[in-house]
Backbone bond lengths (Angstrom), bond angles and torsions (degrees), N, CA, C in turn:
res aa  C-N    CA-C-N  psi(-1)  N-CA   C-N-CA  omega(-1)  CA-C   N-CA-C  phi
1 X - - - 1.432 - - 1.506 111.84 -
2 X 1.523 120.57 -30.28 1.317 111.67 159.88 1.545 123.17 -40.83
3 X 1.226 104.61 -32.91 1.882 103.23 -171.74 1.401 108.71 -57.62
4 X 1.447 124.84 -25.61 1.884 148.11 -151.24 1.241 88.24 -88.97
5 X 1.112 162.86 -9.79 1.390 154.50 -168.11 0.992 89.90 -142.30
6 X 1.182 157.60 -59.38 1.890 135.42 -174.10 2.004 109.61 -48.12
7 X 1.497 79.89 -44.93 1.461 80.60 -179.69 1.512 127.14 -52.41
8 X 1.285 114.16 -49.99 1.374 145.27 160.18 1.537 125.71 -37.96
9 X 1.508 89.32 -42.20 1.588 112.73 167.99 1.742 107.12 -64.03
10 X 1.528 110.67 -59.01 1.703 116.60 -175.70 1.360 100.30 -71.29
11 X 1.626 132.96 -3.60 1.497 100.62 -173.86 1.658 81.09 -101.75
12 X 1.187 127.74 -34.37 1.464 99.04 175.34 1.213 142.96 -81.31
13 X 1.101 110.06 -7.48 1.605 130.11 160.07 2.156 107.92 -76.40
14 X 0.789 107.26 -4.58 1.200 114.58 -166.01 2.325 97.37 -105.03
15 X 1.376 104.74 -29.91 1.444 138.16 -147.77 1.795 77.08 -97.83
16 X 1.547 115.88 -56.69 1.166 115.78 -151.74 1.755 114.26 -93.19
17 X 1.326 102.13 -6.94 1.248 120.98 144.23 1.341 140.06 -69.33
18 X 1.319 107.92 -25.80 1.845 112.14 -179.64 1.763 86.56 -108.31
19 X 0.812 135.43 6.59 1.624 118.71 -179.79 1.569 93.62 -94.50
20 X 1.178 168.14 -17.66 0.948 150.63 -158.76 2.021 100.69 -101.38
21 X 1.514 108.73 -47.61 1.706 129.31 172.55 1.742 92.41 -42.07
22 X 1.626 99.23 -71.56 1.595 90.19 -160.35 1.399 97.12 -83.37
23 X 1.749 147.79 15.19 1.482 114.66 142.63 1.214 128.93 -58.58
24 X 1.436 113.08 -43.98 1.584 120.29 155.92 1.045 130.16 -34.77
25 X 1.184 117.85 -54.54 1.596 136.48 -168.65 1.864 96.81 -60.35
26 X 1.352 103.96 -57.66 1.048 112.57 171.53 2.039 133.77 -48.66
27 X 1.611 85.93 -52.19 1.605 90.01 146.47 1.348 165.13 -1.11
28 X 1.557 66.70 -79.71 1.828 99.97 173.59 1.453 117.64 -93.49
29 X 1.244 101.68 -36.91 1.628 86.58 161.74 1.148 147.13 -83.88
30 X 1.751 102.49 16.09 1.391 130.21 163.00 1.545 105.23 -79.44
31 X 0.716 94.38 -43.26 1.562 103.07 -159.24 1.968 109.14 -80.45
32 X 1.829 101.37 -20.23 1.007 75.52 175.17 1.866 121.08 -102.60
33 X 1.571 85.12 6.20 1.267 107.08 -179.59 1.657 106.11 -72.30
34 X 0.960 116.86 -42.11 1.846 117.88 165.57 0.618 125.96 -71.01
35 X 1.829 132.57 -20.01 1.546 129.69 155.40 1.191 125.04 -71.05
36 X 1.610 115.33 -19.79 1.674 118.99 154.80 1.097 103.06 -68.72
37 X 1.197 146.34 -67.31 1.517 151.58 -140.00 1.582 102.55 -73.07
38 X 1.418 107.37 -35.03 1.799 95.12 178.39 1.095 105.79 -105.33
39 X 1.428 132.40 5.87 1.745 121.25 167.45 1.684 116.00 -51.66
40 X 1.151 138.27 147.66 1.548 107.18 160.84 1.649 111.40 -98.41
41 X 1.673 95.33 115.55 1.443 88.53 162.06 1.424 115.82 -117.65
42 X 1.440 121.15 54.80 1.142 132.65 151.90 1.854 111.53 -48.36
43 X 1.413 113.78 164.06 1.462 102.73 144.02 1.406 111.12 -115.87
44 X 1.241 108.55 142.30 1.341 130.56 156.44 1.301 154.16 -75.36
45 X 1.369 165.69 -26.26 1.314 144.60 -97.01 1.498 114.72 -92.73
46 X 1.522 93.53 -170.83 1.883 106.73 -175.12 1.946 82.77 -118.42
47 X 1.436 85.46 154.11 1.589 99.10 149.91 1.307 131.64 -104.66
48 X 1.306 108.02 115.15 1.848 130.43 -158.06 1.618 99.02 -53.66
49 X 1.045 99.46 -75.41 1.939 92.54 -177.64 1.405 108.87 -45.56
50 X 1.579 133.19 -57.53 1.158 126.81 -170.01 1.780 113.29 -59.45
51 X 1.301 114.82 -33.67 1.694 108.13 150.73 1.155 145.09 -53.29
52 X 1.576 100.05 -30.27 1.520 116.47 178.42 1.825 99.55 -80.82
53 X 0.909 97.45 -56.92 2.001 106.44 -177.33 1.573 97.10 -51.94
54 X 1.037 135.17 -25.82 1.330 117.96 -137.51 1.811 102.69 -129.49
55 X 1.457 107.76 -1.58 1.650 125.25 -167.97 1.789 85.33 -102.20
56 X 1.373 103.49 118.52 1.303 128.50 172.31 1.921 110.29 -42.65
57 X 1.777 95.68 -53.02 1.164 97.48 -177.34 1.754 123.54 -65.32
58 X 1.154 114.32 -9.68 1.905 146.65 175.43 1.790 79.50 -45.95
59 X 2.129 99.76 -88.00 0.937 84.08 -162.57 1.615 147.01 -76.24
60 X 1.535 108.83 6.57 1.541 135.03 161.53 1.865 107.63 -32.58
61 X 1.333 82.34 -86.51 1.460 94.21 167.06 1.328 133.48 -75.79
62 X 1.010 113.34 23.84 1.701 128.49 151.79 1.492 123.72 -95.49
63 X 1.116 92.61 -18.94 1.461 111.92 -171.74 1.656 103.79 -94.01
64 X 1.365 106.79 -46.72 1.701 91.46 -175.18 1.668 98.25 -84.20
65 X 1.182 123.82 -18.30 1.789 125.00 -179.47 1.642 93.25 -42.78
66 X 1.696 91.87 -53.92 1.611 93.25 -161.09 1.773 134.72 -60.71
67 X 1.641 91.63 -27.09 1.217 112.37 160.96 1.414 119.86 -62.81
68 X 1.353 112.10 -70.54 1.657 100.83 -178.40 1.642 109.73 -60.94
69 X 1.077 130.69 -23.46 1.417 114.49 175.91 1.363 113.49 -87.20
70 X 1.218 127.41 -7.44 1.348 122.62 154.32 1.816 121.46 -74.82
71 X 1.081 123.49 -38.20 1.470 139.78 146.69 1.802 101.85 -29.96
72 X 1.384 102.30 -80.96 1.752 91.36 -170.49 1.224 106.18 -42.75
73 X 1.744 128.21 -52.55 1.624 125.14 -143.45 1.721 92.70 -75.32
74 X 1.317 98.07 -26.24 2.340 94.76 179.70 1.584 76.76 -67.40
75 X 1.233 154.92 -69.26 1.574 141.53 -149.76 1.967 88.55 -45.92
76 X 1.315 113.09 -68.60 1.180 113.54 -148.57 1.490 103.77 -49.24
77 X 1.412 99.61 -49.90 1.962 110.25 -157.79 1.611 88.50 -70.61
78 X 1.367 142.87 -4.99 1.418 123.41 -176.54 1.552 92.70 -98.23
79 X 1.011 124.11 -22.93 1.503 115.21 -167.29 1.897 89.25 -77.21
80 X 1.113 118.73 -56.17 1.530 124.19 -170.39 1.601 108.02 -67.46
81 X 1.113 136.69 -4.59 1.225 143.74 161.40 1.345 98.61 -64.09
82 X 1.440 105.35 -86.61 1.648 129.90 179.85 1.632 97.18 -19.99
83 X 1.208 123.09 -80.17 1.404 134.09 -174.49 1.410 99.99 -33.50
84 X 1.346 114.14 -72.18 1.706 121.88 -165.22 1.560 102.15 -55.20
85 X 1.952 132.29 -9.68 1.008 94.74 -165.67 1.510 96.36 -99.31
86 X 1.794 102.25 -9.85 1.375 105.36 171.05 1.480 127.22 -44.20
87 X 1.439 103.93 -62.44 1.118 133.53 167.62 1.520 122.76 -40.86
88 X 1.417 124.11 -17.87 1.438 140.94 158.90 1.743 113.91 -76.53
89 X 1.384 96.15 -54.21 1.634 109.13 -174.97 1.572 92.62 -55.32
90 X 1.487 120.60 -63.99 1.689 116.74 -166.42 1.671 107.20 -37.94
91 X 1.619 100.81 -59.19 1.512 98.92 -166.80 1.728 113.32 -67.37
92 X 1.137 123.40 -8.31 1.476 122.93 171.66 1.496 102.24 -62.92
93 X 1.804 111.55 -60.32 1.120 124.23 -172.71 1.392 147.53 -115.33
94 X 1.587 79.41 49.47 1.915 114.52 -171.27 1.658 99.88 -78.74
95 X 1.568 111.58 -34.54 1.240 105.54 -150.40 1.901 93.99 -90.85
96 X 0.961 111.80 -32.89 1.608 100.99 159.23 1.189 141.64 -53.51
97 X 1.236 115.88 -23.89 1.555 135.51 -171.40 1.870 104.36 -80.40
98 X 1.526 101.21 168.29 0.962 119.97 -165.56 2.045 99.12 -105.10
99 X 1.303 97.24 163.95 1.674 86.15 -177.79 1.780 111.42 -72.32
100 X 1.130 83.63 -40.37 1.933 79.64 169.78 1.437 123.61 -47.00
101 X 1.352 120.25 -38.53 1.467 133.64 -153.71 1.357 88.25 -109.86
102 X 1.742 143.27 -21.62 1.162 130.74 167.03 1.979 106.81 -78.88
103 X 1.080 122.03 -28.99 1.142 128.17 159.09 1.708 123.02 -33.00
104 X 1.532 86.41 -69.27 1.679 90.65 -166.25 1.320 110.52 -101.06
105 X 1.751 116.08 38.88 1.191 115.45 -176.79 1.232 80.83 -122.33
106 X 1.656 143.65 -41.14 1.218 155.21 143.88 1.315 110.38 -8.55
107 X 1.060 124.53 -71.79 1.385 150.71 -175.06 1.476 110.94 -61.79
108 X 1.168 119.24 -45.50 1.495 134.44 162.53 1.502 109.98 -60.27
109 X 1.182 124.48 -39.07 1.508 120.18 -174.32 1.203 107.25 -87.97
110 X 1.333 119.09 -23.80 1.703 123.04 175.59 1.284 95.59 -65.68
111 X 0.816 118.53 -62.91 2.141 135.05 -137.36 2.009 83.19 -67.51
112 X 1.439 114.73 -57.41 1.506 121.85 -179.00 1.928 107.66 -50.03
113 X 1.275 109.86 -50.98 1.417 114.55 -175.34 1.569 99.04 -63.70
114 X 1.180 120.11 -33.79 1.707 114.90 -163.39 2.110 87.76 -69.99
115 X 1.307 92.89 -58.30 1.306 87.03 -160.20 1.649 121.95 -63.79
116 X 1.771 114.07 -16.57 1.555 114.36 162.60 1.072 95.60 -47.76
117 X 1.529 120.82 -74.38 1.589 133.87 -161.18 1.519 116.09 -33.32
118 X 1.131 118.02 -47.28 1.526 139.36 178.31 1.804 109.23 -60.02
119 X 1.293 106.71 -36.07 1.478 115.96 -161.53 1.855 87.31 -100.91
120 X 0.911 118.84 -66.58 1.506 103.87 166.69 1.278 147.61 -57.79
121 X 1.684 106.17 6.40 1.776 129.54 158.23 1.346 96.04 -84.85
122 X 1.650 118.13 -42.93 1.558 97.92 -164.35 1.668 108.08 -92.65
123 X 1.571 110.20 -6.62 1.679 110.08 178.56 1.934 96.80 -76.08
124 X 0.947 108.69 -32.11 1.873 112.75 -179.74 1.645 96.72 -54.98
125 X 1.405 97.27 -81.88 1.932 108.18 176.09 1.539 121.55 -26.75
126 X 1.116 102.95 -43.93 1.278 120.25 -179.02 2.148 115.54 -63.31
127 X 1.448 102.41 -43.73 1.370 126.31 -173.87 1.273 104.37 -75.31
128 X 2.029 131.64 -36.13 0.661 117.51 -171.25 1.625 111.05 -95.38
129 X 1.677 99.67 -14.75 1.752 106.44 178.10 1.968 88.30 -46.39
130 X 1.461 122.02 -84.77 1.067 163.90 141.58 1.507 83.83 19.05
131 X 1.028 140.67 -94.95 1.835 146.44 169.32 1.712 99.10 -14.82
132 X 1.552 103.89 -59.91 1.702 104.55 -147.15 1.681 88.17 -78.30
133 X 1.544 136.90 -27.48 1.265 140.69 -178.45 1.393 112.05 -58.53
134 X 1.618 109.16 -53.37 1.448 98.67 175.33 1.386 123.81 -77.50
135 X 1.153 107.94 -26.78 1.559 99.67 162.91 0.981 134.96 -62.14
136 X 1.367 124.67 -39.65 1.395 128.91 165.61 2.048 120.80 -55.90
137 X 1.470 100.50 -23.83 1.349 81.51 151.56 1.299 139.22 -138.94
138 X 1.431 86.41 43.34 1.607 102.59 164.07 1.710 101.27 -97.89
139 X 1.803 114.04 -20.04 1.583 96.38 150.08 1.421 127.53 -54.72
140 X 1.433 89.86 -67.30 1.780 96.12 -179.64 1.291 104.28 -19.27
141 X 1.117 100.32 -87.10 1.691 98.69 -167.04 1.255 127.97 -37.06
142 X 1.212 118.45 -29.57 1.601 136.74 168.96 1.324 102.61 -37.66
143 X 1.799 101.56 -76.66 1.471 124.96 -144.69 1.749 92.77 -77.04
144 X 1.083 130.80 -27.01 1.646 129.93 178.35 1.297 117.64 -75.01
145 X 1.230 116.14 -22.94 1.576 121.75 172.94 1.565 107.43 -80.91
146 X 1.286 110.27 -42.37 1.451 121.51 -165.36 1.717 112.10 -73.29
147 X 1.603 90.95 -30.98 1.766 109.38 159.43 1.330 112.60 -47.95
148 X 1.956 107.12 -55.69 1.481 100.19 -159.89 1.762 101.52 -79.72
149 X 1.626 102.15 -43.48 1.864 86.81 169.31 1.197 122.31 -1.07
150 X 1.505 106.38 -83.29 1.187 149.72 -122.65 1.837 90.86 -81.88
151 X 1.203 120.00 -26.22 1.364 123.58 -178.26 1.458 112.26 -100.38
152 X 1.174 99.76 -47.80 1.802 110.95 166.75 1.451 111.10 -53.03
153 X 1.481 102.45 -24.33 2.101 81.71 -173.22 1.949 95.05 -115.68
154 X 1.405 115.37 0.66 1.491 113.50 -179.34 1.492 114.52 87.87
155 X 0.912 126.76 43.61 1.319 156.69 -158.76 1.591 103.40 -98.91
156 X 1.408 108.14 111.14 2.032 98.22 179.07 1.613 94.15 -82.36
157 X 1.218 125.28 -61.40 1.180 122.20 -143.93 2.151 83.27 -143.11
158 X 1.469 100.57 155.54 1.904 120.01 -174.03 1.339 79.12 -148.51
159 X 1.396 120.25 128.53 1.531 150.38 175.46 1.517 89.12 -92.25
160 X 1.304 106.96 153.92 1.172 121.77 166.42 1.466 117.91 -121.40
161 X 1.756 117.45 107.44 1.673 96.16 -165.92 1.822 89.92 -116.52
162 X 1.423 94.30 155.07 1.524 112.80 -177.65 1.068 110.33 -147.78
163 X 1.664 112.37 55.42 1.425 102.36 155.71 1.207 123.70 117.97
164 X 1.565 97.45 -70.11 1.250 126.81 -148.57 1.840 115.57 -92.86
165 X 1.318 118.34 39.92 0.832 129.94 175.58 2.306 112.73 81.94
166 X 1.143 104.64 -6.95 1.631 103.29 174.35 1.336 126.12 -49.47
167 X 1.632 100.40 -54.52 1.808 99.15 162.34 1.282 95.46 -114.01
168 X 1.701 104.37 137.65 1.119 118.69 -176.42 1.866 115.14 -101.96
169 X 1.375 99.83 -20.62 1.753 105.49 -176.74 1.634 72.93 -168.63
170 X 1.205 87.48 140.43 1.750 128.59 162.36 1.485 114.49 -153.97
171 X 1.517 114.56 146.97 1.452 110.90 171.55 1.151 118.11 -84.46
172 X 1.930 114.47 157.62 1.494 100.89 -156.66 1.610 115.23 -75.89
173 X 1.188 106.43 10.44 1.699 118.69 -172.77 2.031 104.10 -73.09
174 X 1.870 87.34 -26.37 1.934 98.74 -160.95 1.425 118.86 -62.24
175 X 1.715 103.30 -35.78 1.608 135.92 -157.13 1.537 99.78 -89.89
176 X 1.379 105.53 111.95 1.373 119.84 -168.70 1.823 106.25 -109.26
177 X 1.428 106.84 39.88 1.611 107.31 -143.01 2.067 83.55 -95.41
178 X 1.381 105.15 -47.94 1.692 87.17 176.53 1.528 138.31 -75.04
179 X 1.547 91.20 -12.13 1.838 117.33 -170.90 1.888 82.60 -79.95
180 X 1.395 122.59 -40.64 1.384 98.25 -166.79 1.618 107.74 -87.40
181 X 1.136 102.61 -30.32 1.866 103.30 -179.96 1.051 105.28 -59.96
182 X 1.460 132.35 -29.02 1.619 130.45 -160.31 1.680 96.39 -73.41
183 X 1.539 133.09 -60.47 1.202 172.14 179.31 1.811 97.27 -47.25
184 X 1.577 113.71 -50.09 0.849 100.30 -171.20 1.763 123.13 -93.77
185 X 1.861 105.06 -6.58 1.413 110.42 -178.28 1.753 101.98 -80.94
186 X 1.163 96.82 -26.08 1.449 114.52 -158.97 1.846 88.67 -67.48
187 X 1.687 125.94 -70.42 1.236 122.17 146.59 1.652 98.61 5.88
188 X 1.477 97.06 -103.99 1.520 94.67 -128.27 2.316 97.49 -67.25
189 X 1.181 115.17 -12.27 1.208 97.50 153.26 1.547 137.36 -83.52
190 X 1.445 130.12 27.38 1.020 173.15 118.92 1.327 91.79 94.85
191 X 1.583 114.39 63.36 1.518 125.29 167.83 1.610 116.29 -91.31
């Protein structure tokens, strides 16, 4: 009967050895079970147009776009004035002229019309370089804030919906579209 208590002795010494391994063990898989559980892996997104419409700085630079491209098109419409009034004077005083001098007055009004025409393909090109510039960083700014959001609040992934059928139903908890505009006007007025 001595053997009945030694034994007893090694299973609890044996017992009191693995209890400390699997408290840990145990531990940690608490712990990592709450670092899943409070991550958010919801999905989310913003709505892209309603950021763009709705970012103070949008309409900043809409506003001076509109100015300088109203500036070029007064360049254009004064040059096409000028022309048209040419183009009045000739026909008053076509019938006086000589064929030579109806020639190269001809020729003169062409050569002038080619070159408005030419200058008002590249004043267009120019308006829309000028369009696609400010927009592009009135994205930037969008998409860099929405970056830092997106890390600041634990964010895996921010959908971007526009409209156009990408998210089709989300709950209204998902749509992060006023929490980021608020955050982001506030940004660029450096509140």
């Amino acid at each position: 009967m001595k053997n009945k208590p030694a034994m007893e002795k090694g299973k609890t010494n044996t017992l009191n050895k693995l209890a400390l391994p699997l408290s840990v063990m145990a531990l940690l898989a608490s712990l990592v079970t709450i670092v899943i559980s409070s991550s958010k892996s919801e999905l989310v997104y913003v709505d892209v147009n309603q950021l763009l419409e709705g970012y103070d700085r949008t309409k900043v630079e809409q506003q001076a776009f509109e100015k300088k491209a109203a500036v070029m098109k007064a360049n254009v419409d004064s040059l096409l004035t000028d022309w048209q009034d040419e183009l009045k004077t000739y026909e008053k005083e076509r019938a006086s002229m000589t064929e030579k001098e109806l020639a190269l007055k001809q020729e003169l009004l062409q050569s002038k019309q080619q070159q408005i025409n030419n200058y008002q393909q590249a004043i267009q090109k120019q308006i829309q370089e000028e369009d696609q510039k400010m927009t592009q960083t009135v994205v930037n700014d969008i998409n860099d804030y929405v970056k830092e959001y997106g890390k600041d609040h634990g964010h895996r992934i921010i959908f971007g919906a526009q409209g156009s059928g990408n998210i089709m139903y989300a709950e209204q908890g998902a749509d992060l579209t006023d929490k980021v505009l608020e955050g982001l006007n506030k940004q660029y007025h450096g509140q």
